[in-house]
N, C-alpha and C positions, 0 to 999 in steps of 0.2 A: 745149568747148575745141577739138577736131576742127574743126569747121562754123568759129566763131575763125578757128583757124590757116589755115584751106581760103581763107577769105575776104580772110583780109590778104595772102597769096599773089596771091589772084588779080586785086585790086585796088589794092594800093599795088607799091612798087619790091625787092620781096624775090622770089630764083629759088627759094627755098625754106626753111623752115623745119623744124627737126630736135627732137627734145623727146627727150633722152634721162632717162629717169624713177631717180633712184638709188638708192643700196641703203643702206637705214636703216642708222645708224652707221658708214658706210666713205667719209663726204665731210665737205665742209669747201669751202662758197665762200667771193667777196669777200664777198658780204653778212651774212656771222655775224657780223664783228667793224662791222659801221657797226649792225647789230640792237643789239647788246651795248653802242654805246656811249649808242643812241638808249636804249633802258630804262634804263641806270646813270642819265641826264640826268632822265627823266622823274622815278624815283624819288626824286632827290636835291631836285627840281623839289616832289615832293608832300608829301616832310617839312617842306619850308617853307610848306605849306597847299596848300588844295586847286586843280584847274583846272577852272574852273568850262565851258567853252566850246570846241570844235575847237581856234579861234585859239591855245590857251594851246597846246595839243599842237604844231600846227603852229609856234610859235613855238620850245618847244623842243626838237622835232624839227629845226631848222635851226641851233641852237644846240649840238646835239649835239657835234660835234666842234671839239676845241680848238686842233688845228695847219689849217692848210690853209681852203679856203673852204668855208662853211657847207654844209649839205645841200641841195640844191636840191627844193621840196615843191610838188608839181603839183596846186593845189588845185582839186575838181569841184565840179560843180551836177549836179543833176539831168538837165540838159540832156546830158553827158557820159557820161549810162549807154545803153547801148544793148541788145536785145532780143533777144539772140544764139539765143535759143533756136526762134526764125521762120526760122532759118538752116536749108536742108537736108542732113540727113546719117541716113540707115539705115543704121548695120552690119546687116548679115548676123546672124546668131544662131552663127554657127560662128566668131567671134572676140569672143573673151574678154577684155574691153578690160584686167582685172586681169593678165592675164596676158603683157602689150606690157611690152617694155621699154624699146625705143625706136621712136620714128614720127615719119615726114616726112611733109611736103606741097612737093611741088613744083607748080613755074608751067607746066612743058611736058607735065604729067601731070593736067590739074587733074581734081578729085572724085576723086583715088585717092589713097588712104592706103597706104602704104610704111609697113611696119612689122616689128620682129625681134622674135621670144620671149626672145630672151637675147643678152647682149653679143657672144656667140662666135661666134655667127651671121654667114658673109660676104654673104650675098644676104636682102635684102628681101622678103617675101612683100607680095603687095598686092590690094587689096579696091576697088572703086568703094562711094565714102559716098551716091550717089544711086542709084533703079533706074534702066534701061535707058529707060524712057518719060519718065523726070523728065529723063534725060540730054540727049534731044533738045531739050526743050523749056528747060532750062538754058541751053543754047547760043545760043540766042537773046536769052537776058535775062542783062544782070548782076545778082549778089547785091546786095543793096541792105542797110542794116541799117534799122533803126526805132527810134526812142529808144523805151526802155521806159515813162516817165511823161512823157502829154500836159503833167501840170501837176505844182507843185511836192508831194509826197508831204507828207502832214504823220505826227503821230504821232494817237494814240486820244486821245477825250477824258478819259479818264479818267486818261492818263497826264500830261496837258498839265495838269487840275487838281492832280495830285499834287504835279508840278515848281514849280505856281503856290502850291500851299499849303507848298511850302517856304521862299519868297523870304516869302512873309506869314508864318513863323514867326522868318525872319531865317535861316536854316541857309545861303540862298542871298544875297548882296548885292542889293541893289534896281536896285543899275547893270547887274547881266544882265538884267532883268527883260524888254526889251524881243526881246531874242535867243530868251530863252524862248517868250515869245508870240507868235516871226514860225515855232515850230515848228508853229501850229494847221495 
């Protein structure tokens, strides 16, 4: 998530990015009440049978909400995942990532993490996420990401027959049948 946040800094139009991490049971965002209405809809969605397909989620996940305009649902491919973990970052072994409670990346500081042990804290301690020899030669090169899958991932064969011997037993309609088998 670091190497993440380091790279969208340094490459797209953000001066920085702040991640403050919270304190179990003492919050409350916007997103609990659009969570809570997406699951009511779902379940209400599954007593009326089953969703056999993403599409079905995604359909009523945008259905979700009954005043105001639907949910807007950013659907991926495979092509959309990327391989964040080729990204460079060493902490140090003297910072205890459990132990941040909040941390930046800024754009005029890049490869150093800003980070507090606790809220109460007015100054920032900070850490470079690359060594000294990767640093130099950083500078020279932009981060780059890499899609993580050349091609489309499928599932096991064993699980694609399983899914296949359910549609052959009827448990699945025959109209998915085709979605199933573009999972090979």
């Amino acid at each position: 998530m670091i190497a993440l946040y380091n790279y969208i800094v340094q490459n797209h139009n953000y001066l920085s990015i702040t991640h403050k991490y919270l304190v179990s049971g003492h919050s409350q965002n916007e997103g609990d009440s659009a969570h809570s209405l997406i699951e009511q809809k779902c379940k209400r969605q599954l007593r009326g049978g089953p969703m056999y397909t993403p599409e079905s989620f995604v359909t009523c996940i945008r259905g979700a909400r009954s005043k105001g305009p639907p949910y807007i649902v950013n659907e991926l491919t495979f092509t959309n995942i990327h391989d964040v973990k080729k990204l460079p970052v060493n902490l140090p072994n003297t910072v205890k990532i459990n132990n941040i409670k909040v941390m930046k990346i800024t754009k005029d500081q890049p490869n150093v993490l800003h980070y507090k042990h606790s809220y109460e804290e007015s100054d920032f301690h900070a850490v470079y996420l690359i060594s000294a020899a990767n640093r130099k030669k950083q500078a020279s090169n932009n981060l780059t990401l890499t899609p993580a899958y050349a091609s489309k991932p499928g599932i096991s064969d064993s699980k694609l027959e399983g899914l296949l011997e359910l549609i052959k037993q009827r448990h699945i309609p025959e109209y998915y049948s085709s979605f199933y088998k573009s999972l090979k």
